[in-house]
MARGUZA-774036 format. One line per 8 residues: their letters; for each residue x, y, z of N, C-alpha, C, O, CB. Coordinates in Angstrom, 2 decimals. Glycine has a CB too. Layout:
N
A	X/Y/Z/X/Y/Z/X/Y/Z/X/Y/Z/X/Y/Z; ...;
***
This chain:
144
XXXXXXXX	11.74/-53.00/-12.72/12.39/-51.82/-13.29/11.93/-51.66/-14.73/11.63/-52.68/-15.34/13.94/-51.94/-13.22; 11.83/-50.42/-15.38/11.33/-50.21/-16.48/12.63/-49.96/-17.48/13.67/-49.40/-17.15/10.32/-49.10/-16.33; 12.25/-50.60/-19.00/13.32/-50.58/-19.62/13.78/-48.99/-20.48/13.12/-47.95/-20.41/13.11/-51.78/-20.49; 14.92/-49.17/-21.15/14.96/-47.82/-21.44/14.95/-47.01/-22.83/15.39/-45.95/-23.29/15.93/-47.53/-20.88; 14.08/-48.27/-23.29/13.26/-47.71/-23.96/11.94/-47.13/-23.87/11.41/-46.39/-24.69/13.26/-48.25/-24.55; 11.42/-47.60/-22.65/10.07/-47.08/-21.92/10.61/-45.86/-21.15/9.88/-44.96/-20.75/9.30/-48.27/-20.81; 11.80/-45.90/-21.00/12.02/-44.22/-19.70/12.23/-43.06/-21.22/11.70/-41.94/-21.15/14.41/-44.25/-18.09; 12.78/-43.34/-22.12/13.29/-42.31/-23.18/11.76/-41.83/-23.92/11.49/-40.64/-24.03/14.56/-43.14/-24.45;
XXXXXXXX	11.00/-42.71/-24.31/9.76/-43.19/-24.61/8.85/-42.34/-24.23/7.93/-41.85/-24.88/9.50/-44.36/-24.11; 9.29/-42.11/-22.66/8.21/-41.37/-21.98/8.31/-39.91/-21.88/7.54/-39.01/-21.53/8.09/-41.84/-20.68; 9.58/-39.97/-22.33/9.57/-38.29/-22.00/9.63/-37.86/-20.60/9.07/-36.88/-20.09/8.26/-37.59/-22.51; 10.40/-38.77/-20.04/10.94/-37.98/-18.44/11.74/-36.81/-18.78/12.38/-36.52/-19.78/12.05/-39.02/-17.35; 11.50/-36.10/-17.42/12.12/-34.64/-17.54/13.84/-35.23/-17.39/14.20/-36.34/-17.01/11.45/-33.32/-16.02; 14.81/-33.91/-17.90/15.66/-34.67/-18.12/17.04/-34.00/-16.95/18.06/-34.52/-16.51/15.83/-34.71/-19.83; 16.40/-32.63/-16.75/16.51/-31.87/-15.52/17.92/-31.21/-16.14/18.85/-31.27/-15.35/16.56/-32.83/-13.90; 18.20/-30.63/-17.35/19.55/-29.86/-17.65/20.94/-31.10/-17.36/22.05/-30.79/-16.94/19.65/-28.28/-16.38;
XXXXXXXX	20.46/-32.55/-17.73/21.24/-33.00/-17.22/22.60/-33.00/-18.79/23.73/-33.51/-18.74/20.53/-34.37/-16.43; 22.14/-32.47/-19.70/22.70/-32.52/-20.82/22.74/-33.95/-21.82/23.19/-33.80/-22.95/23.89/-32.07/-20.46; 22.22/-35.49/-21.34/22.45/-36.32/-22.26/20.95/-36.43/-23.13/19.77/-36.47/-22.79/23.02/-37.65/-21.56; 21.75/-36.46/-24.53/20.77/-36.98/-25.58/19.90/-38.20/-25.23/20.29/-38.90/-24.30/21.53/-37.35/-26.80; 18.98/-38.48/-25.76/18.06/-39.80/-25.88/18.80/-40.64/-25.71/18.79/-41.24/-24.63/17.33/-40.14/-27.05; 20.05/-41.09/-27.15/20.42/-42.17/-27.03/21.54/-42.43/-25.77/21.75/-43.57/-25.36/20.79/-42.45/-28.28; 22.08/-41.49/-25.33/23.23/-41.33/-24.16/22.48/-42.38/-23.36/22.97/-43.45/-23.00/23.48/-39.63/-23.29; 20.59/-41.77/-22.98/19.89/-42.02/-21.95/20.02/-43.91/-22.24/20.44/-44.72/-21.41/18.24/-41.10/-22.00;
XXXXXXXX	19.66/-44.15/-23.27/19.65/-45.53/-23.22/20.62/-45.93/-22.71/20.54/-46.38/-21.57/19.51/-46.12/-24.26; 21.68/-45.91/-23.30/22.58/-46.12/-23.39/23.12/-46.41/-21.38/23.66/-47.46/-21.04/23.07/-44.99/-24.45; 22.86/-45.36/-20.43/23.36/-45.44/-19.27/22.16/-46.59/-19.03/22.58/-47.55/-18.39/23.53/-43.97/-18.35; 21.25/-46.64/-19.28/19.96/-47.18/-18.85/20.04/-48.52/-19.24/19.33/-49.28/-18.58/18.72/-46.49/-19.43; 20.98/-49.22/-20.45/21.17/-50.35/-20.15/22.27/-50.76/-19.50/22.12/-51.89/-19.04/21.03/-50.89/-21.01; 23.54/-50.18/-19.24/23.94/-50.20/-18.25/23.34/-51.23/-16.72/23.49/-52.39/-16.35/23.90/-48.95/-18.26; 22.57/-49.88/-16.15/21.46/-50.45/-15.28/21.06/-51.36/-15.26/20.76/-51.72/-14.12/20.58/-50.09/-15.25; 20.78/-52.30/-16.27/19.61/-53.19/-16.73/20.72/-54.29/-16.63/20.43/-55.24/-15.90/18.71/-52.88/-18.38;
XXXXXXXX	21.67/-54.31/-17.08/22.58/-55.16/-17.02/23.16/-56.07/-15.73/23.10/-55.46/-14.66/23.40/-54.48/-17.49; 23.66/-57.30/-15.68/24.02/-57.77/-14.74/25.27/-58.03/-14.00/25.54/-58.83/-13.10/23.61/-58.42/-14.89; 25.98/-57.10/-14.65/27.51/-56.58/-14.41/27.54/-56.39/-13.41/26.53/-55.80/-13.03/28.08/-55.50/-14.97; 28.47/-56.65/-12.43/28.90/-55.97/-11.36/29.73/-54.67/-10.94/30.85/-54.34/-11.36/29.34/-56.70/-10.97; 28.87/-53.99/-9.98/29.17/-52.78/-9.97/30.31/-52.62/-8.99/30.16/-53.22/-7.93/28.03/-52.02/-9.72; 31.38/-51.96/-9.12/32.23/-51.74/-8.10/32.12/-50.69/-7.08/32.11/-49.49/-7.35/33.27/-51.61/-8.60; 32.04/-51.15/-5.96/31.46/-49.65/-4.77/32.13/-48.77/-4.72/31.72/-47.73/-4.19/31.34/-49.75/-3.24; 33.46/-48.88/-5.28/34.19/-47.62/-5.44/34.34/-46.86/-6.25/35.06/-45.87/-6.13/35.04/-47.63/-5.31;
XXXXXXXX	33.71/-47.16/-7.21/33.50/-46.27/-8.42/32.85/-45.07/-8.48/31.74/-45.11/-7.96/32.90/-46.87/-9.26; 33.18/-43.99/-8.95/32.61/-42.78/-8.97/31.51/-42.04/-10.45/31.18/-42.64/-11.47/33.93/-42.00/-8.71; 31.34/-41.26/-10.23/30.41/-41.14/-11.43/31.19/-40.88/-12.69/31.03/-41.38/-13.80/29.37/-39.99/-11.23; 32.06/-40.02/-12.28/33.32/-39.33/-13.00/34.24/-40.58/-13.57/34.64/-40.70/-14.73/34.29/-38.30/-11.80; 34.44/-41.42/-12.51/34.81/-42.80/-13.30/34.35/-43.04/-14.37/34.99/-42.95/-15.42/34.52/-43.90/-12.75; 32.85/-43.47/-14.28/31.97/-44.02/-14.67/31.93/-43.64/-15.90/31.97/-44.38/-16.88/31.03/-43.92/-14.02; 31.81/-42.15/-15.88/31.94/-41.50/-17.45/33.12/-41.35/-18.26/33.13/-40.92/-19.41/31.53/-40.18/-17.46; 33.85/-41.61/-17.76/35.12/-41.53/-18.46/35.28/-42.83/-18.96/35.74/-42.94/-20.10/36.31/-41.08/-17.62;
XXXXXXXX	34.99/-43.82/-18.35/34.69/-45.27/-19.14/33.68/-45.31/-19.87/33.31/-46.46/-20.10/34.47/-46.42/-18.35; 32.86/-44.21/-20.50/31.90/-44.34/-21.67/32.34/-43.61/-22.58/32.06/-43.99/-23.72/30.56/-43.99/-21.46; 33.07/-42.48/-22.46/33.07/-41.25/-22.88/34.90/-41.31/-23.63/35.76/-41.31/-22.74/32.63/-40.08/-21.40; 35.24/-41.33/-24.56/36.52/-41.25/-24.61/37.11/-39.40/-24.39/36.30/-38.61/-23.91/36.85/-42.01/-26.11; 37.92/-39.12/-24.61/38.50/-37.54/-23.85/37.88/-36.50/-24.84/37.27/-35.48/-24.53/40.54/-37.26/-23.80; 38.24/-37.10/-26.50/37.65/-36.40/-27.29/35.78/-36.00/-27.00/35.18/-34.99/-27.38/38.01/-37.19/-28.51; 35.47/-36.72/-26.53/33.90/-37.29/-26.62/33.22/-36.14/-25.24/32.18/-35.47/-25.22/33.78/-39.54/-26.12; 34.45/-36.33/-24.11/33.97/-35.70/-23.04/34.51/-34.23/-22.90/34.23/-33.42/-22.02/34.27/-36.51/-21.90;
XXXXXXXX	35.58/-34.05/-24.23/35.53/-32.69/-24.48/34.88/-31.94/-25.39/35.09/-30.73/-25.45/36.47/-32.38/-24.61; 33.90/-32.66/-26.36/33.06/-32.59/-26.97/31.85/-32.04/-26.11/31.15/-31.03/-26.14/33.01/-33.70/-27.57; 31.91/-32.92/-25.51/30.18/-32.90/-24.61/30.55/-31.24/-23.44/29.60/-30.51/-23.14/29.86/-35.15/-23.04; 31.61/-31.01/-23.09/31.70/-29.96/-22.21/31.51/-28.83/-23.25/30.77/-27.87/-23.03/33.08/-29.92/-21.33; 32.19/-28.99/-24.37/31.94/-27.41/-24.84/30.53/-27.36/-25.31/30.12/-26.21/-25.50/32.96/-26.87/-26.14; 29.51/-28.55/-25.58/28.11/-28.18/-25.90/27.54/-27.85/-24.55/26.94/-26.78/-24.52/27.27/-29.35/-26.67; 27.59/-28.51/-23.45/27.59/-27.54/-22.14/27.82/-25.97/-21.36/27.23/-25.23/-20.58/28.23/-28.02/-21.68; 29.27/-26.05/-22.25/29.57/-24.58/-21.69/28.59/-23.65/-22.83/28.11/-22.57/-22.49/31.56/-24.13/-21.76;
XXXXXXXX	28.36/-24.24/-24.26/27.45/-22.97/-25.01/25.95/-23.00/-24.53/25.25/-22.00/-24.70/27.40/-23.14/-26.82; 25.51/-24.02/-23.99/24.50/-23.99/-23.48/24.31/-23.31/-22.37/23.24/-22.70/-22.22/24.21/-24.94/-23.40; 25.14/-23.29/-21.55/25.03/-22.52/-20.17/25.24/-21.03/-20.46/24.53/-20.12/-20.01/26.17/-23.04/-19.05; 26.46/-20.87/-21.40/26.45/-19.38/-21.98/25.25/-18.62/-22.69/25.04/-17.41/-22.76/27.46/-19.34/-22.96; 24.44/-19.85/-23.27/23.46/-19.34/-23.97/22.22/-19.14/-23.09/21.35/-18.33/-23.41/23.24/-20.17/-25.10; 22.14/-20.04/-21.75/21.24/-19.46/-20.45/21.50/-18.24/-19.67/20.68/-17.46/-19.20/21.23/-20.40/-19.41; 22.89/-18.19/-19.61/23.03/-16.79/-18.87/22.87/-16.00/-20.17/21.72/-16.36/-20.40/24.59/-16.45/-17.94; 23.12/-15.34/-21.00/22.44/-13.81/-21.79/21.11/-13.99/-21.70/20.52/-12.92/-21.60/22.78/-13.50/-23.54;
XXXXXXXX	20.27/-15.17/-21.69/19.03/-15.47/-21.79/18.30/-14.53/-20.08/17.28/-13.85/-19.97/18.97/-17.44/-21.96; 19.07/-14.81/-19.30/19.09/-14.26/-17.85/19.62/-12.84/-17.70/19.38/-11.92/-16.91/19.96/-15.16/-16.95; 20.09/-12.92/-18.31/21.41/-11.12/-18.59/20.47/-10.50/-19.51/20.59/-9.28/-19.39/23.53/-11.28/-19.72; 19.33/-10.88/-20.63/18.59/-10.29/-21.40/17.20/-9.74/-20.64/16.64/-8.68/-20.89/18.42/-11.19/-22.49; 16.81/-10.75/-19.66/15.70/-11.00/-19.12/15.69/-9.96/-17.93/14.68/-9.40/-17.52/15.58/-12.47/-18.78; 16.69/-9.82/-17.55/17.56/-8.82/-16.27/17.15/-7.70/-16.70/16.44/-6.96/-16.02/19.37/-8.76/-16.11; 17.55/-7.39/-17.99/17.77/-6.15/-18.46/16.07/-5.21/-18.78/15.48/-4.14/-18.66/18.79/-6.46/-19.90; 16.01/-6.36/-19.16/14.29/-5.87/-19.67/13.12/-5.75/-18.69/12.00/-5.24/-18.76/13.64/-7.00/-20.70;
XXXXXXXX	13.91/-6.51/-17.61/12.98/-5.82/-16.46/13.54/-4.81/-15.52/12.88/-4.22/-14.67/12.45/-6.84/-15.55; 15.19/-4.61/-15.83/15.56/-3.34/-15.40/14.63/-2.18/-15.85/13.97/-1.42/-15.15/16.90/-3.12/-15.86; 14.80/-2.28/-17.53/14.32/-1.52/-18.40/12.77/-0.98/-17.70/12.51/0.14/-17.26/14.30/-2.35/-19.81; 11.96/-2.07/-17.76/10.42/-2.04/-17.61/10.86/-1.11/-16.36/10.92/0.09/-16.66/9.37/-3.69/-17.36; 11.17/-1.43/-15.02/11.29/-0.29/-13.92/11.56/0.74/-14.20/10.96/1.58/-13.54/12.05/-0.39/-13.01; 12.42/1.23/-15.11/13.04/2.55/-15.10/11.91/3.31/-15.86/11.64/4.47/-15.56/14.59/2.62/-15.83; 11.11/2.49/-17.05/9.87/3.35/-17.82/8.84/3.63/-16.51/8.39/4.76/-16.29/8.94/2.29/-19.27; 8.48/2.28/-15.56/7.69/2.78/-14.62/7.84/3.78/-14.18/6.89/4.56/-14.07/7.57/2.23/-13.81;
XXXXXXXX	9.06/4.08/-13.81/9.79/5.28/-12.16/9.75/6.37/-13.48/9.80/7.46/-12.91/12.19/4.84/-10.99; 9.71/6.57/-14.63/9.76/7.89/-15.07/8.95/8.40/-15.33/8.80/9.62/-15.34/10.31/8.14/-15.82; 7.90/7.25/-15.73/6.18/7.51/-15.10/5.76/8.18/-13.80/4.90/9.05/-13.70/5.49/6.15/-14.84; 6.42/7.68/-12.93/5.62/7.77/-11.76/6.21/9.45/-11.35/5.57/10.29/-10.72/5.97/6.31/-10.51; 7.85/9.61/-12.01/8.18/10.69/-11.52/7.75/12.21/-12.20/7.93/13.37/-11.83/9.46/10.46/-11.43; 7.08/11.60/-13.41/6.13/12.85/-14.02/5.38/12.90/-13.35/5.20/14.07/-13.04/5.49/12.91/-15.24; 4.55/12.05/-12.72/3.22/12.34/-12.24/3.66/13.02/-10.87/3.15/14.10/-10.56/2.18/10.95/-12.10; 4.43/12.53/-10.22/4.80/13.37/-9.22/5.06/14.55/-9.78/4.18/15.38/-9.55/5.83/12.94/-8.49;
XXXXXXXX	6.09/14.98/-10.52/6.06/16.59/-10.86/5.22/17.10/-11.45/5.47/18.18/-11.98/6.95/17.06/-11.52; 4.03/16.57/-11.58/2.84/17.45/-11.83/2.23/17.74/-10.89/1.85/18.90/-10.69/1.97/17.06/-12.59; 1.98/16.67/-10.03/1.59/16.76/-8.86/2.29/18.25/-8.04/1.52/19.19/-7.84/1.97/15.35/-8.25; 3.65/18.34/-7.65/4.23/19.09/-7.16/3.89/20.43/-7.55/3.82/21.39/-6.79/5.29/18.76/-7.27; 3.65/20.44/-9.05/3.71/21.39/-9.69/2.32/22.39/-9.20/2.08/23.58/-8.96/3.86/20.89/-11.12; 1.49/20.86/-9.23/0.14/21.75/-8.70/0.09/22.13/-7.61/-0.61/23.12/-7.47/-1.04/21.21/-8.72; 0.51/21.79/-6.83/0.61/22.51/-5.49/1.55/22.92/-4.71/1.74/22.75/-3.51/0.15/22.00/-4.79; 2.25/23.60/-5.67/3.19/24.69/-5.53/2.53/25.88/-6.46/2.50/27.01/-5.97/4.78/24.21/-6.01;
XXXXXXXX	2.16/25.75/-7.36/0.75/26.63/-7.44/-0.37/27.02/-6.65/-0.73/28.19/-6.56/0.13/26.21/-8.18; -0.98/26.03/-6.03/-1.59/26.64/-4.63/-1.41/27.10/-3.83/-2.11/27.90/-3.21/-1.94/26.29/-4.03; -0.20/26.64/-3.60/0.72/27.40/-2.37/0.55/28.93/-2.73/-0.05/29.80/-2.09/2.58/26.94/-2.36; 1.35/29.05/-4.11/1.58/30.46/-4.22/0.17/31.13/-4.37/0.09/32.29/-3.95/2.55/30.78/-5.44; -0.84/30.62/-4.85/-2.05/31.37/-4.92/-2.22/31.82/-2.76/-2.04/32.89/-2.18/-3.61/30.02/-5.87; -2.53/30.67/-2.30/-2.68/30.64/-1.02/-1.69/31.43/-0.18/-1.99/31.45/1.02/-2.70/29.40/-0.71; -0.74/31.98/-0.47/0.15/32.84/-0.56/-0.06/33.90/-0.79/-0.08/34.77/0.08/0.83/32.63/-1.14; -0.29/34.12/-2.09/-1.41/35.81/-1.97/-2.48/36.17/-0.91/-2.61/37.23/-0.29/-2.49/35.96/-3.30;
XXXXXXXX	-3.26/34.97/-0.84/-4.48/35.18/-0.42/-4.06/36.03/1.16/-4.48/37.07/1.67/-5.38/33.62/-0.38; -3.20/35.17/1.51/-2.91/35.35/3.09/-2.12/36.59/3.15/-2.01/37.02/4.30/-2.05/34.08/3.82; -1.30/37.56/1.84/-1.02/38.34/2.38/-1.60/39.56/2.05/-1.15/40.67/2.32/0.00/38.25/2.39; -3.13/39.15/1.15/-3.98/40.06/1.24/-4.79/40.15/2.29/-5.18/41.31/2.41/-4.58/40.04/0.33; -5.23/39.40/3.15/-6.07/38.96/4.04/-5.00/39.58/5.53/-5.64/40.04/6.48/-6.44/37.10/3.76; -3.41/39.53/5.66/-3.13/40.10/6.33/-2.88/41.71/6.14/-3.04/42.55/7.03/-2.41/39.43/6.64; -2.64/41.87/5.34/-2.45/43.69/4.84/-4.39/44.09/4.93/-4.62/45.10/5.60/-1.50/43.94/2.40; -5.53/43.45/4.38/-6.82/43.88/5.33/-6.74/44.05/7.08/-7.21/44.95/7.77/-7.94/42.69/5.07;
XXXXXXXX	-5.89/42.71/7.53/-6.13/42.89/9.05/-5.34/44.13/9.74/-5.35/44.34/10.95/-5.68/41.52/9.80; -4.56/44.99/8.68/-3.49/45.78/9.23/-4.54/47.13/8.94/-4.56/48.06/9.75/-1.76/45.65/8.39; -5.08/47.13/8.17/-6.23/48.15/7.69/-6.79/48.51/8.81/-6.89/49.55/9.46/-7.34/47.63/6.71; -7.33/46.89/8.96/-8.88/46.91/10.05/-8.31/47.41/11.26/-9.01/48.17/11.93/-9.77/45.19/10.48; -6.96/47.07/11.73/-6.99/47.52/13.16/-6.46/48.74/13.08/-6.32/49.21/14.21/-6.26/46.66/14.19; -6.07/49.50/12.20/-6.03/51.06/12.04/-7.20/51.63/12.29/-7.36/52.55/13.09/-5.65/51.54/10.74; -8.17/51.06/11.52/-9.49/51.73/11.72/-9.89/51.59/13.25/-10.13/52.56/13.96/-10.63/51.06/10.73; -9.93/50.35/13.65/-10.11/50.23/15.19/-9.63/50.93/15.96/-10.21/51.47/16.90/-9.78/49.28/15.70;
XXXXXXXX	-8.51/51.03/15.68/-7.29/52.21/17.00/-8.00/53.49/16.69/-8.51/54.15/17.59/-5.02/52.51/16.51; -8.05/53.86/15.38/-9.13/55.63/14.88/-10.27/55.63/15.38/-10.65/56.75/15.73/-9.65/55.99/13.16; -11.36/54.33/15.65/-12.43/54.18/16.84/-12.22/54.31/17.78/-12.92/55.11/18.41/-12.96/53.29/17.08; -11.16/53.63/18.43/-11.11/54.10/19.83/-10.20/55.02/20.38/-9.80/54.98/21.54/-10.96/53.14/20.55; -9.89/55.82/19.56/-9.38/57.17/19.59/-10.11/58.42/19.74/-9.89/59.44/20.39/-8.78/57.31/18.58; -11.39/57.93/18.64/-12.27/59.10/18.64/-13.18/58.80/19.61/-13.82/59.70/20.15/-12.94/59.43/17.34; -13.35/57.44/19.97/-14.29/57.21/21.01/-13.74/58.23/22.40/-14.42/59.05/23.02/-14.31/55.44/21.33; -12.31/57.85/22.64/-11.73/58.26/23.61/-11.77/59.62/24.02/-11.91/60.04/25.16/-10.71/57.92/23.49;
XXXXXXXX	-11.61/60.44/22.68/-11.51/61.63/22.56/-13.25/62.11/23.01/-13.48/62.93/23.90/-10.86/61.94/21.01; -14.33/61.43/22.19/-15.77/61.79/22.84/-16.20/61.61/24.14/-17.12/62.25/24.63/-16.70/61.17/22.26; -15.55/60.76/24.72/-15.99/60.93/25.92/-15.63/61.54/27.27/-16.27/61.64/28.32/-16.15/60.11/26.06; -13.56/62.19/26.67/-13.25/62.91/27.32/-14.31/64.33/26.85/-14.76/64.88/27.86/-11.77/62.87/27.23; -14.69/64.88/25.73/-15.23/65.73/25.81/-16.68/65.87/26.21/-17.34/66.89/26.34/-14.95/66.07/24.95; -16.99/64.72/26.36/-18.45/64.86/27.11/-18.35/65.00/29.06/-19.12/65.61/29.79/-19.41/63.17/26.60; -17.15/64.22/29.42/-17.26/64.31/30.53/-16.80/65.88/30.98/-17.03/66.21/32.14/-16.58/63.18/31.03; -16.07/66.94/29.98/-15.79/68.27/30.58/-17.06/68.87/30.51/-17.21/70.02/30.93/-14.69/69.12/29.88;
***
């Protein structure tokens, strides 16, 4: 087993567990020690026999500001990528209404076009019916 001055030493990760360096020794000789451990002991035991009430109400409120100080850190981080989406989507929704814009302009051009192109076809088949009117009419008078 490695001592604990070699585990603090090393800079093991410490995983949010909240104890200082010396705490770390401190449980770590524990460990090292040849005390007997009782199997019924709990961790919560355990700490409360290191920790006097003052000590372990000490240590909770640097916990609770720490955890308070991770969540705004998360509640900030939230926000700013709320933020970042909403600049995207108001991006994206200009470009769409330009988009729209342009072709609802075509439309309406393409719109003219077609109801010039139908008011010609209303022309043309006037003229057609006056062809085959006069046609009709020439050939009744050729056949008298």
């Amino acid at each position: 087993m490695f001592s604990a001055e070699e585990a603090v030493g090393s800079q093991l990760p410490v995983h949010e567990s909240g104890f200082t360096p010396e705490e770390l020794n401190e449980l770590l000789s524990f460990f090292e020690s040849n005390e007997p451990v009782s199997s019924n002991s709990s961790s919560e035991n355990s700490s409360r026999a290191i920790y006097s009430p003052d000590e372990r109400k000490q240590r909770r409120k640097i916990s609770n500001r720490e955890s308070a100080k991770r969540s705004r850190w998360r509640k900030k981080r939230y926000l700013e990528n709320l933020t970042n989406q909403v600049n995207k989507m108001n991006i994206e929704n200009r470009r769409l209404k330009n988009r729209l814009h342009l072709v609802l302009n075509q439309c309406h051009v393409v719109w003219g076009e077609n109801e010039q192109l139908r008011s010609e076809s209303f022309a043309l088949w006037a003229k057609l019916l006056d062809l085959y009117w006069t046609l009709a009419a020439m050939q009744c008078n050729h056949d008298n």
